[in-house]
C-alpha positions in Angstrom: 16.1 16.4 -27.2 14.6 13.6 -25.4 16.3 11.0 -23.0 15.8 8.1 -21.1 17.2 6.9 -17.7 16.3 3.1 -17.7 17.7 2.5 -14.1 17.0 6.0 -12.2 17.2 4.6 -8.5 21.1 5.3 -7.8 23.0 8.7 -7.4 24.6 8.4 -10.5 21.8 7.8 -12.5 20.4 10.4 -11.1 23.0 12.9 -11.5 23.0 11.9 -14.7 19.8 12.8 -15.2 19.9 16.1 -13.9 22.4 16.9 -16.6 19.9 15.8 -19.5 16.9 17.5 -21.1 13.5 16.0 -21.7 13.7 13.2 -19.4 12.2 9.9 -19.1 12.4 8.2 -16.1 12.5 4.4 -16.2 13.0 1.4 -13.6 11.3 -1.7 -12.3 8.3 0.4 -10.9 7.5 1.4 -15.0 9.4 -1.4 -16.9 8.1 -5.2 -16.5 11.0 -7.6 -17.6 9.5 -10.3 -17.7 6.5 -8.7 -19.9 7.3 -8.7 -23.9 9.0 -5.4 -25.1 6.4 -4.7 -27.2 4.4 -4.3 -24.2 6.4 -1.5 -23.1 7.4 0.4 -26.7 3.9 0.8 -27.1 3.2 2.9 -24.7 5.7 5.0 -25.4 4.5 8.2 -27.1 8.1 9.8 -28.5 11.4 8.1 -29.3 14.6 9.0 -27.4 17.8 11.2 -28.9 19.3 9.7 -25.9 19.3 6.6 -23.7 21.4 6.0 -20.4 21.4 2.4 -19.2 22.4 1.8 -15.7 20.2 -1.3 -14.6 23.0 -3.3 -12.7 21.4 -6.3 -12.0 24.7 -8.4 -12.6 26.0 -6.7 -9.1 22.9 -7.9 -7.1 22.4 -11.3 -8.5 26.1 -12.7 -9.6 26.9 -16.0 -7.8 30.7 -17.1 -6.4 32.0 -19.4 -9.1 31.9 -22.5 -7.2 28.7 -22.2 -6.5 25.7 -25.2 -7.2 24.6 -25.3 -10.7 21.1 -24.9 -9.3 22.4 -21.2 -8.1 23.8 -20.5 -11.6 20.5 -21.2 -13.6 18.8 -18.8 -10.6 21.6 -16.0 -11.7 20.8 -16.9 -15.5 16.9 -17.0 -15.3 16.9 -13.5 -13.4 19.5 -11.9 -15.7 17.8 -12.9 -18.9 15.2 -10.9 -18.3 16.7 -7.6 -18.5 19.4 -8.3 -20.7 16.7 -9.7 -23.4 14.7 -6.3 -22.8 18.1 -4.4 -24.2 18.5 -6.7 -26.8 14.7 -6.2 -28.1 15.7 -2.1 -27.5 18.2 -1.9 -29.4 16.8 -4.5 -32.0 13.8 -2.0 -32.5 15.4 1.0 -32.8 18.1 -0.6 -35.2 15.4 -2.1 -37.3 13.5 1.1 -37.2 16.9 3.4 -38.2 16.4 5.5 -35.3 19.2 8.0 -34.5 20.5 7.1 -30.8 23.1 7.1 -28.4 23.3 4.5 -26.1 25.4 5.0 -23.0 25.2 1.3 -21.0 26.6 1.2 -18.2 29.3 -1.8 -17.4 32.4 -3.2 -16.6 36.1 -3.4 -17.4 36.5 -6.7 -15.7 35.4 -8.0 -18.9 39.1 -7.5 -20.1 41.1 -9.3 -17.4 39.0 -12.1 -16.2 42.0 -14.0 -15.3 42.5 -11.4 -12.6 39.1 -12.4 -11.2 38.2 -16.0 -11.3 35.6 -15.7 -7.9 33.2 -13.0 -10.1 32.9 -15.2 -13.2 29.5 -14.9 -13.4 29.4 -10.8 -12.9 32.1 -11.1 -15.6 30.8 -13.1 -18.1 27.1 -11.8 -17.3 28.6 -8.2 -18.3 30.1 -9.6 -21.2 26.7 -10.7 -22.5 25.6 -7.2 -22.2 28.8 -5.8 -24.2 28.5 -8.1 -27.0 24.4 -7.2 -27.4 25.4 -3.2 -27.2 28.3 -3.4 -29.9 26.3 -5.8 -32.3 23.5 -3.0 -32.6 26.1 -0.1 -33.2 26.1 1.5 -36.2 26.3 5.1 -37.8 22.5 5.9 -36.8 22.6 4.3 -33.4 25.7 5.2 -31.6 25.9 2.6 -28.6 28.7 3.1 -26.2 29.9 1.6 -22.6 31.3 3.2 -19.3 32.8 1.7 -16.5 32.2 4.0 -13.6 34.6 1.9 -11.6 36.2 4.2 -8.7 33.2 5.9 -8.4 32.5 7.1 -4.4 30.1 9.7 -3.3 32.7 12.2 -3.5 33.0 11.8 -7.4 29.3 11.1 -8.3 29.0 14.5 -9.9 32.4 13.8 -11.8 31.3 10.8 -13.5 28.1 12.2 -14.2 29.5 15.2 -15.7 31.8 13.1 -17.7 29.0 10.5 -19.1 27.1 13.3 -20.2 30.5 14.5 -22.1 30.9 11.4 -23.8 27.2 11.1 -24.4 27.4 14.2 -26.4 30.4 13.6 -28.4 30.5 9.2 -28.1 33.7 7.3 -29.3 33.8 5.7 -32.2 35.7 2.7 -31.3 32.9 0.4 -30.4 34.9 -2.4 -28.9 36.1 -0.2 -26.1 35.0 0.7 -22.5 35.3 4.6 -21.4 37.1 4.3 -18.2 35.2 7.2 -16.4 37.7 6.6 -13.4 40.8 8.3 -15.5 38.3 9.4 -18.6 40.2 6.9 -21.4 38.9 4.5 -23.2 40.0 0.8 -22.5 40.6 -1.7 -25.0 40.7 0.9 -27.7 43.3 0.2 -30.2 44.3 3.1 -29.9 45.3 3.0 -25.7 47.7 0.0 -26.5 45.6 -2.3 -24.0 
């Protein structure tokens, strides 16, 4: 079994971690965004069983809605760059028919943006990223999203111990978010939301 953290830096990635085997540590010290994924694949000398994603560059980097356009294209030229590199991931490993699971880490705010018009950009920036995971998901490579909202130092090891559930056994309903807050998936058909 081999896994890789892409995003490693923050104590739930790294709990995470610690409750995988072969690991593969990734981040902006070993990944170049702005350098072609084929730059990166290459060097890479075994495929992963397993990938978390937990690169949460929407939180750093979102801009208030009213904002200048000027600060917008900023937000949109910065998030490109690592929403392209999961695109191009899961495009190769689709293309090559590589059996995966994907756990990506996002957002249920994605599902009531009325509720939020000042993080429009976090919201729609996150949808990007949702729409990219579920396109790629098929019966060889599982790709599935948690939302570790509610998440405090207290819980870290919860959540971690709950992504690592789900990673083992993923849902099957693509176009829903696992909740890791209550442990239920969100938008599911079959929760009624």
């Amino acid at each position: 079994m081999r896994t890789w953290i892409i995003g490693h830096t923050s104590n739930y990635s790294k709990a995470v971690a610690d409750r995988c085997v072969g690991v593969t540590k990734f981040g902006r010290d070993n990944i170049d965004y702005a350098s072609p994924f084929e730059s990166f694949i290459k060097t890479q000398e075994h495929v992963p069983d397993r990938i978390f994603i937990n690169i949460g560059i929407e939180d750093k980097i979102s801009v208030h809605t009213d904002q200048p356009d000027e600060d917008y294209m900023e937000m949109l030229d910065k998030f490109s760059k690592t929403w392209l590199f999961k695109i191009r991931l899961y495009t190769w490993l689709y293309k090559k028919n590589i059996p995966c699971t994907i756990c990506d880490v996002t957002s249920t705010i994605t599902m009531w943006p009325q509720n939020h018009r000042d993080a429009l950009s976090y919201s729609v920036m996150r949808a990007m990223g949702q729409q990219a995971a579920r396109s790629h998901n098929t019966d060889i490579l599982k790709i599935f999203q948690v939302s570790p909202n509610g998440i405090t130092p207290e819980r870290v090891n919860e959540y971690a111990d709950k992504t690592v559930a789900w990673m083992q056994n993923p849902p099957q309903d693509v176009n829903s978010i696992v909740n890791l807050d209550d442990n239920v998936l969100v938008g599911s058909s079959q929760s009624g939301v």
